[in-house]
C-alpha positions as CSV (number, residue, x, y, z in Angstrom):
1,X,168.7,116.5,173.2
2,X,169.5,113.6,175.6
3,X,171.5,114.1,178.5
4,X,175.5,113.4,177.9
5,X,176.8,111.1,179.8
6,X,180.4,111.9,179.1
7,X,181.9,114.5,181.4
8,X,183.8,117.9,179.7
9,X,187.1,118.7,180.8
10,X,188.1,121.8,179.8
11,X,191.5,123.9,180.8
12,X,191.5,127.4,179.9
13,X,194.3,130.2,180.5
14,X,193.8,133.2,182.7
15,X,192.2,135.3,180.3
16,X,189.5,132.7,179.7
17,X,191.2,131.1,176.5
18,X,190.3,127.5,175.8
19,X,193.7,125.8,175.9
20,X,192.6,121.5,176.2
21,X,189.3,120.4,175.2
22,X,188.3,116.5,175.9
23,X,186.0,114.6,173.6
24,X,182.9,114.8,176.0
25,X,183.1,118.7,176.3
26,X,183.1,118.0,171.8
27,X,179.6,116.4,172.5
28,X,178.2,118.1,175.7
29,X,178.7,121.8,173.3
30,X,178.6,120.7,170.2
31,X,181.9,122.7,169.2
32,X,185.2,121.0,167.7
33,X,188.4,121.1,169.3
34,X,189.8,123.5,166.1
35,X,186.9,126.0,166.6
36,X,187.5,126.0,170.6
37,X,191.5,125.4,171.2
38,X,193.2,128.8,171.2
39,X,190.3,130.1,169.8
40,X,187.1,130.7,171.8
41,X,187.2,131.6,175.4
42,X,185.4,129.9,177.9
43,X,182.3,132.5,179.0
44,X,181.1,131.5,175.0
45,X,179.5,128.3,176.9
46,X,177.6,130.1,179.1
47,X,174.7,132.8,179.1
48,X,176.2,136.2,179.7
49,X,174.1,137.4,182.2
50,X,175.3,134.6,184.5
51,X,178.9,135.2,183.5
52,X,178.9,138.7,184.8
53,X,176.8,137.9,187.9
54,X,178.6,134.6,189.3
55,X,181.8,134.3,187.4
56,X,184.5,136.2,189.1
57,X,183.1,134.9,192.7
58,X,183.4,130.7,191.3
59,X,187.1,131.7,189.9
60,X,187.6,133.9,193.2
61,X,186.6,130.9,195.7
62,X,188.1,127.9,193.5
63,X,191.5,130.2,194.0
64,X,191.0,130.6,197.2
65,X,189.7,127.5,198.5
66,X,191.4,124.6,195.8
67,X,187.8,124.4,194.4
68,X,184.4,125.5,193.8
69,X,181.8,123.3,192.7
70,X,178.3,124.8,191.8
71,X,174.8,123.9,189.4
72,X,174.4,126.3,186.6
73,X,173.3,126.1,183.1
74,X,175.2,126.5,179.9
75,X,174.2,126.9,176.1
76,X,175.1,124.1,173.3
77,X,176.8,125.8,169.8
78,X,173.2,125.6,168.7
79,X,171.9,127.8,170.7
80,X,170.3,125.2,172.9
81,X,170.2,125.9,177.2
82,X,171.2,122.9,179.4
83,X,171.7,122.5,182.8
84,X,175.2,121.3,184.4
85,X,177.5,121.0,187.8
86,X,180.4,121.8,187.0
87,X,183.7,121.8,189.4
88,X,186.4,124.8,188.4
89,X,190.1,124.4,190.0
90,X,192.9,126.9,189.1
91,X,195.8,124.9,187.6
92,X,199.7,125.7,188.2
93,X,203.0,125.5,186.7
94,X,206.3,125.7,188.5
95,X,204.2,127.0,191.1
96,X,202.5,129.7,189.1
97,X,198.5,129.6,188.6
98,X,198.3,129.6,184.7
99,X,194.7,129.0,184.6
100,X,191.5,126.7,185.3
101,X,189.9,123.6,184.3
102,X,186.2,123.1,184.3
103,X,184.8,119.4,184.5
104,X,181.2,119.2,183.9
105,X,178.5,116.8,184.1
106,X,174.7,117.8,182.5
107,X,172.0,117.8,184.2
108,X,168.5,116.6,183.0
109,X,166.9,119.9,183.1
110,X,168.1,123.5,183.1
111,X,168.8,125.5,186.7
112,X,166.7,128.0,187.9
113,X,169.3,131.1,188.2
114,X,167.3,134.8,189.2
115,X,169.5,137.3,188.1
116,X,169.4,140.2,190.2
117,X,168.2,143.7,189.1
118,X,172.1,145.3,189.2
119,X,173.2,142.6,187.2
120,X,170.7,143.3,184.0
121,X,171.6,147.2,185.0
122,X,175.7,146.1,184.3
123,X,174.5,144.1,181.7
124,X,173.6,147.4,179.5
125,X,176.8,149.2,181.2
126,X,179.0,146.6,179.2
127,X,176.7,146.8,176.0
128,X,177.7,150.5,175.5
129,X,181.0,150.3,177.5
130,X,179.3,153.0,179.2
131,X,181.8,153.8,182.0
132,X,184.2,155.3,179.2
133,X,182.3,157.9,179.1
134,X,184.3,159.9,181.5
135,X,186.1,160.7,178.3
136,X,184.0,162.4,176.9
137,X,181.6,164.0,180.1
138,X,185.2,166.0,181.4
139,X,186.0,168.3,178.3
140,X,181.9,169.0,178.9
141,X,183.0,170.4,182.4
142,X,185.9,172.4,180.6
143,X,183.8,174.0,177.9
144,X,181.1,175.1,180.9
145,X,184.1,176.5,183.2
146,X,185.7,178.2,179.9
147,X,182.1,179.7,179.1
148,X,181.7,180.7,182.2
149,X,185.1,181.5,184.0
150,X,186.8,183.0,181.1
151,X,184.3,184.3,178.5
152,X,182.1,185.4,181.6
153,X,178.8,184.0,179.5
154,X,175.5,183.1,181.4
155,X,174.6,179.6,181.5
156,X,171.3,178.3,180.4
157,X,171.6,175.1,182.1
158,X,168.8,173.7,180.5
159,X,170.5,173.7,177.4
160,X,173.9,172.9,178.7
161,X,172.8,169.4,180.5
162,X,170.5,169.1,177.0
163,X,173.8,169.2,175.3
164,X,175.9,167.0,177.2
165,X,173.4,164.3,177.2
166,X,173.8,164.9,173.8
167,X,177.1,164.2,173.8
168,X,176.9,161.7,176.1
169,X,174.9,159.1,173.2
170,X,177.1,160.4,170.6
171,X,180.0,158.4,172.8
172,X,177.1,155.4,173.4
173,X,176.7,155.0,169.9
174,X,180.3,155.3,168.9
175,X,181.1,152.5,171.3
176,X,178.2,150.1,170.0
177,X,178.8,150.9,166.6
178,X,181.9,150.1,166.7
179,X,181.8,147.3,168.6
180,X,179.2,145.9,165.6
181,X,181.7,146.9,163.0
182,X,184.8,145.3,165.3
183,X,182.5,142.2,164.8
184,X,181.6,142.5,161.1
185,X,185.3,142.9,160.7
186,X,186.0,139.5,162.9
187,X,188.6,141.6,164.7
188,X,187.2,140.8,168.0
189,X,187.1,137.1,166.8
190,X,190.6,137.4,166.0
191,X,191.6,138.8,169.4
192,X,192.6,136.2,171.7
193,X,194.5,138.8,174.0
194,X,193.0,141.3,176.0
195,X,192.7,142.9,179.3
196,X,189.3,142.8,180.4
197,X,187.0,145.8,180.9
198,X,190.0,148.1,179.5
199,X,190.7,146.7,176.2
200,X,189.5,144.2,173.3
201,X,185.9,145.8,173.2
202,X,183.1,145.4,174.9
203,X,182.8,141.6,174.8
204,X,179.0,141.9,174.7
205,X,178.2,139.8,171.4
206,X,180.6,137.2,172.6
207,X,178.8,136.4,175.8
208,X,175.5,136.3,174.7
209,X,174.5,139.8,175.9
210,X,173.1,140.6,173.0
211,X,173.0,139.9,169.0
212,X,174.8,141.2,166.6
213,X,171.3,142.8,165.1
214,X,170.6,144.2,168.5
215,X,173.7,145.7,168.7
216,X,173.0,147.8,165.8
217,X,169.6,148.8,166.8
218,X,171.1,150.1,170.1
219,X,173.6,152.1,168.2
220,X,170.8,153.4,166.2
221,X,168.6,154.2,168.5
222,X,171.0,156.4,170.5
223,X,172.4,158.1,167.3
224,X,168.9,158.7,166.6
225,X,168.5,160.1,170.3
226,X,171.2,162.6,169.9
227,X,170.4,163.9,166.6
228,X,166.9,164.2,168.3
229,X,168.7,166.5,170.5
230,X,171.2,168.3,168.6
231,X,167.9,169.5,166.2
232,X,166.2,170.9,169.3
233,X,169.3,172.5,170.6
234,X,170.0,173.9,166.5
235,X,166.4,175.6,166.8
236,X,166.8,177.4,170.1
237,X,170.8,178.2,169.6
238,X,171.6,177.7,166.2
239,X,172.1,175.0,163.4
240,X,176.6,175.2,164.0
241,X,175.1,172.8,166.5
242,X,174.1,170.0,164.4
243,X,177.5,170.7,162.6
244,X,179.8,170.1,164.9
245,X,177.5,167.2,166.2
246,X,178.1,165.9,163.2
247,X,181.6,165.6,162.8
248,X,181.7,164.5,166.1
249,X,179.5,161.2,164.9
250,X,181.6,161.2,161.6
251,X,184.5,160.8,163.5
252,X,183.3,158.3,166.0
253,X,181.2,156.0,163.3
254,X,183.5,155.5,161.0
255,X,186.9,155.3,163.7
256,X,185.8,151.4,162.7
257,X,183.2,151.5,160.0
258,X,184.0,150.9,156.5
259,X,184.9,151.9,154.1
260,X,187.1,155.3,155.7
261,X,187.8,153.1,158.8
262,X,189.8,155.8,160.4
263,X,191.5,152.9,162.7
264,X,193.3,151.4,159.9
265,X,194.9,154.3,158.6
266,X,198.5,154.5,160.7
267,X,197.8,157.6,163.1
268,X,193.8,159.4,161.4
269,X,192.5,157.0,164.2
270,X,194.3,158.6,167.1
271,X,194.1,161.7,165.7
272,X,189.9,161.5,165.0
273,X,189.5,160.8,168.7
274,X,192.1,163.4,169.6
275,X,189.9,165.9,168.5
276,X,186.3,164.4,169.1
277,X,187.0,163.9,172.6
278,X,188.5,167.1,173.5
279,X,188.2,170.3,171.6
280,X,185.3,169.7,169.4
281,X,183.4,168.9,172.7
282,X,184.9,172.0,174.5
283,X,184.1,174.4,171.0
284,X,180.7,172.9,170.9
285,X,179.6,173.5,174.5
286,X,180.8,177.4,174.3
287,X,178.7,177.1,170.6
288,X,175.5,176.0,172.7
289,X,176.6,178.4,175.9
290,X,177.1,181.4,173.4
291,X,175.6,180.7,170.4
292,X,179.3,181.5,169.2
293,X,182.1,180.1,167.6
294,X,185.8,180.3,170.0
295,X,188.9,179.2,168.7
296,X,189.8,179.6,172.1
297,X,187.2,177.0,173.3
298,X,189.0,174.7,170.9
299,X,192.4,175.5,172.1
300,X,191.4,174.7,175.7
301,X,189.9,171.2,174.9
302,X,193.5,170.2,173.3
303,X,194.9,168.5,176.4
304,X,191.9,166.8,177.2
305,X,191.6,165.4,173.6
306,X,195.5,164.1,173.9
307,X,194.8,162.7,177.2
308,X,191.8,160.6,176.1
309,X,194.0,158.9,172.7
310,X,196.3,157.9,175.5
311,X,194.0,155.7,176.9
312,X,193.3,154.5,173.3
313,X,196.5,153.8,172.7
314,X,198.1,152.0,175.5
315,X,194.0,149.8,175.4
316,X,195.7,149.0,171.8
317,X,198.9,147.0,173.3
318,X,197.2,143.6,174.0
319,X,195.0,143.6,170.9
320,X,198.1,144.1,168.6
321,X,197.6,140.8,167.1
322,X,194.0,140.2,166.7
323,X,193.8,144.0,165.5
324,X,197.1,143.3,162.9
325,X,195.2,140.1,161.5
326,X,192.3,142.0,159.9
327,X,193.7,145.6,158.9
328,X,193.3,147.5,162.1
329,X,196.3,149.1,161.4
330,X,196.7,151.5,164.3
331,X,199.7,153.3,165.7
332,X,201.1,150.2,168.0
333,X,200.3,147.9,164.6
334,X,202.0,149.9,162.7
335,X,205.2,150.8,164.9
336,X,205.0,147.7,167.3
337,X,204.0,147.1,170.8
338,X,207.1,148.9,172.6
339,X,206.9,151.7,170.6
340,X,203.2,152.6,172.8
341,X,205.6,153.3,175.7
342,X,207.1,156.2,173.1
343,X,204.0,157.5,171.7
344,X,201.8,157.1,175.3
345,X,205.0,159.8,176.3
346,X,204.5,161.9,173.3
347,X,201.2,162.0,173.7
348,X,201.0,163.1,177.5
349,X,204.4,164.9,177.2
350,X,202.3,167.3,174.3
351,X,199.2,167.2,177.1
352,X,201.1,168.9,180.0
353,X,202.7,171.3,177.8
354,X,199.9,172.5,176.0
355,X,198.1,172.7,179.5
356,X,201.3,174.7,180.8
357,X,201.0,177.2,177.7
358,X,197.5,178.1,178.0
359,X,197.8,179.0,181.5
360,X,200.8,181.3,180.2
361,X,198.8,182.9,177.3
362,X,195.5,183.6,178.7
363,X,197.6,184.5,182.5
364,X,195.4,181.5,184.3
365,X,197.9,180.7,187.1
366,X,195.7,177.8,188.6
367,X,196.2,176.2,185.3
368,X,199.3,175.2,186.8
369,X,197.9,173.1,189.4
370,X,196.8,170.3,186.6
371,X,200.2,170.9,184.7
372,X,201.8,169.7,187.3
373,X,199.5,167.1,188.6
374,X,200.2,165.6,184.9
375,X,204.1,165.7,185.0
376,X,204.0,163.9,188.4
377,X,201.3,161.8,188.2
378,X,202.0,160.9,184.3
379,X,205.5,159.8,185.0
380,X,204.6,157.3,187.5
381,X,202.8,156.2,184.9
382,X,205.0,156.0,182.2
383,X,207.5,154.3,184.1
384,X,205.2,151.6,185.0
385,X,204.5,151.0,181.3
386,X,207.9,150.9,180.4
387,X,208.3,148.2,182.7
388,X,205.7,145.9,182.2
389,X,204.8,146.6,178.5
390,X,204.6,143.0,177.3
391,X,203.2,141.8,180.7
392,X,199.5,141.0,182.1
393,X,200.6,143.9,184.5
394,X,200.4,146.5,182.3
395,X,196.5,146.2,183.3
396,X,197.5,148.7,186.2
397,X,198.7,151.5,184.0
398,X,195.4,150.8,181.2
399,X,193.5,151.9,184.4
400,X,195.5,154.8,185.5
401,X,195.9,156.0,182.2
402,X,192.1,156.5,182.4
403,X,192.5,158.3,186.0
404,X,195.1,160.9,184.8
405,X,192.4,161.8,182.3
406,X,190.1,162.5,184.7
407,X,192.1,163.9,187.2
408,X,193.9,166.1,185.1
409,X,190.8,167.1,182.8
410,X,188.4,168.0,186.0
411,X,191.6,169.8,187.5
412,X,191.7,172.2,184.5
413,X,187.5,172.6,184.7
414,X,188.1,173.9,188.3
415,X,190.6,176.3,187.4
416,X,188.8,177.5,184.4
417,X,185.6,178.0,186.5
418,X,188.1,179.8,189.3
């Protein structure tokens, strides 16, 4: 294609959404202002790998400095790579930044861009949302410290790091498939408000990190990697491994694939990862351990199960909209976005006291220790979230949400294994 010589000028919000679109940016990408305005966020223009390596460091600078002006290349609707400078400045309103405006002029060639090593490493971390999986590597730690500190079993560690590897694709492949299905769906086309890193999905299809068909060949290929491992660990333990592997995919798959999708059905959401991320991990570790079933394995991985849906549901607050617009009726669709505040409380309230029975019942004083780490750290919490429930803000208690699981979940692993 020739080279344009019409410059784009595009203005886009802080979250990247494409609020004016000029006529040269219609011919320099090829896309319509009704496809773009509103619509499409900015990063859609450019390769993704270049988006996670450069683009916080261009808005960074062009905040602090007024501007920044650099060479990079950009991809055409049809798929086509061009080269472009392009000169980003944060825009204001009564003194407020509200966003940026880009205005670009094509070059006659594509730039040369290396992209570092630890950027294609991040690259897969965001394809599989991998750094979620703290949710489901700390009731791991609890069903090892319950095997150990309070059944007294030995630990073949062979088999235990076999099995929370295990566990560890089963969460992989949950996040890619449902990321594929979120797509299918056009939820995550319909989600124009998000939080990045801690809501709205992974984002990976969307920037070009990878196709929709390679999506779902990642998140068949790790399923297949687990059930590779589940069927080793079912021979040398006992098939109630492959069982409760199982349910554990049943319940992640089809959280978003149809036609059970668990996420549109008022509350079977929450509750499916309530009890895949928490005690079916915490019975299933004891079940490799052992080569035994424990209802109290289960009971123990209650907390950390609630803990984790928290972090589900108060990631569900800025994708009310998209999420209502195609049937992901969740808990915060269904009841609205203040009423997360309500449930978030529930939720955590039911954690801590759970926590606070068991070390009653099974007379585990140090079980007290993450008890009350939750009610103090969980009601600075709350109280943020109350506050800034319908603001960006609320960012800051998406990521200590996360934090009280682990902090709370690892506490209770310690005093198991004490």
């Amino acid at each position: 294609m020739a080279t344009t010589l019409e410059k784009s000028v595009i203005t886009c919000d802080l979250e990247g959404i494409i609020e004016t679109y000029s006529a040269g940016a219609e011919v320099m990408f090829g896309y319509s202002p009704s496809e773009t305005v509103g619509k499409l966020r900015v990063s859609v223009f450019s390769p993704g790998e270049i988006v996670l390596q450069n683009l916080s460091t261009w808005l960074g600078t062009a905040v602090k400095e007024g501007e920044y002006v650099t060479e990079t290349n950009f991809v055409r609707k049809n798929g086509e790579l061009f080269g472009a400078r392009i000169r980003i400045t944060p825009t204001f309103k009564a003194g407020q930044q509200i966003g940026f405006c880009g205005i670009t002029e094509e070059l006659p060639a594509p730039v040369d861009i290396a992209i570092k090593g630890s950027t294609k490493m991040i690259r897969w971390l965001v394809i599989t949302r991998a750094p979620f999986l703290t949710a489901a590597i700390t009731p791991v730690f609890i069903g090892i410290a319950f095997s150990a500190g309070v059944a007294h079993a030995a630990i073949n560690w062979v088999n235990a790091l076999l099995a929370m590897f295990g566990v560890m694709m089963l969460h992989l492949a949950s996040n890619v498939f449902n990321d594929y299905f979120d797509v299918m769906s056009g939820t995550d086309q319909a989600n124009t408000k998000y939080f990045v890193q801690y809501s709205g999905g992974s984002r990976a299809i969307e920037m070009r990190l990878i196709d929709l068909k390679g999506t779902r060949s990642v998140a068949v290929s790790l399923m297949l990697l687990a059930f590779a491992i589940g069927v080793y660990l079912s021979i040398v333990v006992g098939q109630g491994v492959l069982i409760i592997g199982i349910i554990g995919l049943i319940c992640g798959f089809f959280y978003t694939a149809p036609p059970v999708r668990l996420v549109a059905r008022r509350g079977l959401g929450e509750l499916a990862i309530s009890i895949a991320f928490g005690p079916l991990i915490t019975f299933g570790m004891y079940y490799v351990i052992t080569g035994l079933y424990s209802w109290e394995a289960f009971l123990f991985g209650i907390p950390a199960g609630l803990l984790t849906t928290n972090i589900l549901v108060i990631n569900q607050v800025p994708d009310v909209e998209g999420d209502a617009a195609t049937g992901k009726n969740h808990l915060i669709v269904t009841f609205g976005k203040k009423s997360a505040v309500w449930i978030w409380g529930a939720v955590w309230l039911a954690a801590t006291a759970f926590t606070g029975s068991l070390a009653l019942a099974y007379n585990k004083p140090l079980l007290w220790v993450p008890a009350i780490v939750s009610v103090v750290y969980g009601t600075w919490v709350w109280t943020y979230m109350r506050k800034h429930i319908l603001e960006r803000t609320l960012v800051k208690a998406n990521v200590n949400t996360i934090y009280l699981q682990i902090v709370v979940t690892v506490l209770v692993a310690i005093a198991l294994a004490l």
